[in-house]
C-alpha positions in Angstrom: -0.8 14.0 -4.6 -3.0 15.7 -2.0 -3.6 19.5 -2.1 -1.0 20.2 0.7 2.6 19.3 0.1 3.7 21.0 2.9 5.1 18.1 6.1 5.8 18.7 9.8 8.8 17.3 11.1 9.0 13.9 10.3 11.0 12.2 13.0 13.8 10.2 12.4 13.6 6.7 11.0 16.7 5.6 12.4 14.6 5.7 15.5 11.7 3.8 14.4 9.5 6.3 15.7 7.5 6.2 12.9 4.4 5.5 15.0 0.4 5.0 14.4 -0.2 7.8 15.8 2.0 9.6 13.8 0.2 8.8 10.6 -3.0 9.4 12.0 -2.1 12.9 12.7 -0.6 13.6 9.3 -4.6 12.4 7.8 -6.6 14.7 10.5 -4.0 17.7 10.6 -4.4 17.3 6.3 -0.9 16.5 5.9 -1.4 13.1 3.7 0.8 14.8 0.6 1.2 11.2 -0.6 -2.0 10.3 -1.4 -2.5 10.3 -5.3 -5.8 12.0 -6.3 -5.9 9.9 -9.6 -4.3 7.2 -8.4 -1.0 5.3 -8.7 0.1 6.1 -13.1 3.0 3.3 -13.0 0.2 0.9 -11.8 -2.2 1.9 -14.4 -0.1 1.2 -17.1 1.1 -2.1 -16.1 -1.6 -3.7 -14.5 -3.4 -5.2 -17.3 -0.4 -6.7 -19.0 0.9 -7.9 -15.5 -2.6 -10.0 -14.2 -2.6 -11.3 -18.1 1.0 -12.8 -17.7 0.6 -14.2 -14.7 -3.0 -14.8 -14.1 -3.8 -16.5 -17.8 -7.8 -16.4 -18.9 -8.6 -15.5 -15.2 -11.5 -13.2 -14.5 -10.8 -10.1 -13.0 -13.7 -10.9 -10.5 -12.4 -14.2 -9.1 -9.3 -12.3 -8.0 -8.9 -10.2 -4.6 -6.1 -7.8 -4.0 -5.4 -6.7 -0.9 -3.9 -3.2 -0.2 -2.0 -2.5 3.2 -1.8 0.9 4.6 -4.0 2.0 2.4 -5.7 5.4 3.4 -8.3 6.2 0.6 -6.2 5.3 -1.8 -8.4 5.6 -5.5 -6.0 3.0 -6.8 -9.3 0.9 -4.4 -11.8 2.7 -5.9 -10.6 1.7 -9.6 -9.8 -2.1 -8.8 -13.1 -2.7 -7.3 -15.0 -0.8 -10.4 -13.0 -2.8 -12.7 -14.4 -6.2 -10.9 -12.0 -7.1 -8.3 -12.3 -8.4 -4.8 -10.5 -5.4 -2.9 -9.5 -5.6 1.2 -7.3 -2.7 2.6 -6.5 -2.2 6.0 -5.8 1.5 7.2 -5.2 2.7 11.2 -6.8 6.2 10.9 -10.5 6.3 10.7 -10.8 9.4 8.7 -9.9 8.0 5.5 -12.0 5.0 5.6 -14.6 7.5 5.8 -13.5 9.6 3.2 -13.3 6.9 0.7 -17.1 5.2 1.1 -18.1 8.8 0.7 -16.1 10.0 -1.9 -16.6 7.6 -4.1 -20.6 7.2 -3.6 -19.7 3.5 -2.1 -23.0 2.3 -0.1 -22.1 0.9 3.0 -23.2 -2.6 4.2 -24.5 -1.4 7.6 -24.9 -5.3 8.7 -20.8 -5.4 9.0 -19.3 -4.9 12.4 -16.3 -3.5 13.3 -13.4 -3.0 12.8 -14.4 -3.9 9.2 -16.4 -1.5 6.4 -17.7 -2.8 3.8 -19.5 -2.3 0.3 -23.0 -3.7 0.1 -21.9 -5.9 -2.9 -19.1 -7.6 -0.7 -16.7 -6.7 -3.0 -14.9 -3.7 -1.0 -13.7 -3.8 2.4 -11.3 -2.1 4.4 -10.3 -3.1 8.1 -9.7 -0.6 10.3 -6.9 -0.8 12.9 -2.9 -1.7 13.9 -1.9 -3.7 9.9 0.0 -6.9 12.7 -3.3 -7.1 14.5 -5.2 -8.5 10.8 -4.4 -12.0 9.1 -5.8 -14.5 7.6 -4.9 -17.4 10.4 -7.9 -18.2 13.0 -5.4 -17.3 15.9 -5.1 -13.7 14.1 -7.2 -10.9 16.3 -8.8 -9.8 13.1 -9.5 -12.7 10.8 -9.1 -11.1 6.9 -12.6 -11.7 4.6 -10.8 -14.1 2.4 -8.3 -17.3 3.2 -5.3 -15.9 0.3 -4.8 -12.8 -1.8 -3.9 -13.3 -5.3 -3.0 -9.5 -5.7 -0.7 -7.5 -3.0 -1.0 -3.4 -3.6 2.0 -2.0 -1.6 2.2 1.7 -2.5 3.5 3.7 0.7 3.3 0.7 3.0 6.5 -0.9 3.0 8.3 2.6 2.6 6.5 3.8 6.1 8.1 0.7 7.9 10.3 1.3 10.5 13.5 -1.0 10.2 12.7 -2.6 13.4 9.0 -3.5 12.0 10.1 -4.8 8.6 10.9 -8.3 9.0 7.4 -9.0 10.7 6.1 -7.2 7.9 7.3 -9.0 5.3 6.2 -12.2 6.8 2.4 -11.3 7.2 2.6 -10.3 3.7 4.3 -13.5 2.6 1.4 -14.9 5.3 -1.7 -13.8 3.3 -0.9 -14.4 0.0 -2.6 -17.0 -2.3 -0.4 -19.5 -3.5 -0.4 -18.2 -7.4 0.0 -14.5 -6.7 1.3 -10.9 -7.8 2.5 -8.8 -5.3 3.1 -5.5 -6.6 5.2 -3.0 -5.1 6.3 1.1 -5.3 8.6 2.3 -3.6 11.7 4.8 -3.7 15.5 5.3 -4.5 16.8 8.6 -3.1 20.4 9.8 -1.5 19.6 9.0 1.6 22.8 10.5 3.1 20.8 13.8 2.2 17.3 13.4 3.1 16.7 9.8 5.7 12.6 9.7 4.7 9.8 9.4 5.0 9.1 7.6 3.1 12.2 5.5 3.5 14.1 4.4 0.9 13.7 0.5 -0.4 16.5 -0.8 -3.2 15.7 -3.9 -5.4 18.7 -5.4 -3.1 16.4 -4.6 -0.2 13.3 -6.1 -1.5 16.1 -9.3 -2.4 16.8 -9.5 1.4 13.2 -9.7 2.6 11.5 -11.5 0.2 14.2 -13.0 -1.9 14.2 -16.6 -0.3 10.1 -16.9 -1.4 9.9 -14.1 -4.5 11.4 -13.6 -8.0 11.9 -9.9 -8.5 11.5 -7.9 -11.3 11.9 -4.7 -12.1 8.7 -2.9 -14.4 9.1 0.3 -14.2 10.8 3.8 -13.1 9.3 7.4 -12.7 10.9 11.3 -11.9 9.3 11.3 -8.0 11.1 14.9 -7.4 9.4 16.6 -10.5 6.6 19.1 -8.9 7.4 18.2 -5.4 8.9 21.6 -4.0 9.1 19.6 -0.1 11.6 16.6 -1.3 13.9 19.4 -3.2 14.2 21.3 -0.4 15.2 18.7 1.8 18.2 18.9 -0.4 17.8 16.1 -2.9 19.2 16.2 -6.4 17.5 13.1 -7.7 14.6 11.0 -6.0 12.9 8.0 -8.6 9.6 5.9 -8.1 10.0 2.4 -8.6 7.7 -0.1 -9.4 8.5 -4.0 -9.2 6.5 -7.1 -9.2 7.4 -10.0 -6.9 6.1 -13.9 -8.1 6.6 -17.0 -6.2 9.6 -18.8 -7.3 
């Protein structure tokens, strides 16, 4: 997690006023307490045995992920070092920035906007509104590549707002190659208590927006509220990380 665990006021979900601008603050006011230093651990231990099941004798560098919402996520940093293709899309600019530097990435200067990229083509990230991107000609910001074979959705999902889900759910399902792995963390809390962010996503929830296209299944299950002073004082008793992958039917 990022050195300061303390949040402002979060405003309410139920009034999907979760806003661009709201993230963008919590990045240049240093308030981005999600963002995992060392990366995502229940990825890390089930990524290997996930792309071998599903992606059989495949390279790692014939595949590209792509990672929405992602900040600076290192989870990018480690998936492009290990050979993948890696696209993320983030709204705040500070991060993009963050990560090329961080991470000693040279930057292609020959790429315009709103894309950055890695001189060896293998690491880009878009910068602006996620619905704005796609990889359709019509789409205002045409993606680098025609299908993803990996989705990455840690904190992207869970920052929705209820009214935005649906449409979010479809560009995913939009971008995706038609072999894929889309990989997903998210969180099961008592949301009577504490109403996010980031919200809360059941397995029945990912059922009823991906359910008619996806086979779920469950991988894996961490202690979230362990070490993380702001969720217990919100009042919560219990609060688990959930990992599931999602395959086309």
């Amino acid at each position: 997690m990022g050195s300061n665990e303390e949040t402002p006021a979060a405003p309410s979900a139920a009034t999907n006023t979760l806003t661009l601008d709201y993230w963008e603050g919590r990045w240049t006011d240093n308030m981005s307490g999600w963002h995992e230093v060392e990366g995502n651990k229940l990825l890390w231990e089930n990524l290997d045995q996930l792309v071998e099941t599903n992606f059989p004798g495949v390279e790692k560098a014939s595949l590209k992920v792509f990672v929405p919402l992602c900040g600076k996520t290192y989870d990018m940093y480690r998936l492009y070092k290990e050979g993948y293709t890696v696209v993320g899309v983030e709204f705040a600019s500070q991060p993009i920035g963050e990560f090329f530097s961080e991470n000693s990435i040279e930057v292609n200067s020959e790429v315009s906007a709103p894309y950055t990229a890695s001189r060896d083509g293998r690491m880009t990230i878009g910068q602006g509104d996620l619905f704005t991107f796609g990889v359709d000609e019509s789409a205002e910001h045409k993606l680098p590549h025609d299908g993803y074979d990996i989705i990455w959705d840690r904190g992207s999902l869970v920052a929705m707002n209820a009214a935005d889900r649906s449409k979010y759910t479809q560009l995913m399902l939009s971008v995706l190659a038609p072999n894929f792995l889309y990989l997903i963390d998210v969180f099961d809390y008592d949301t009577s208590v504490y109403g996010g962010p980031p919200l809360a996503v059941s397995q029945q929830d990912l059922e009823g927006f991906f359910g008619s296209v996806c086979k779920i299944e469950h991988i894996a299950s961490a202690d979230y509220l362990k070490d993380r002073p702001r969720f217990q004082q919100k009042g919560l008793k219990e609060m688990t990380e959930q990992l599931y992958s999602m395959t086309r039917k």
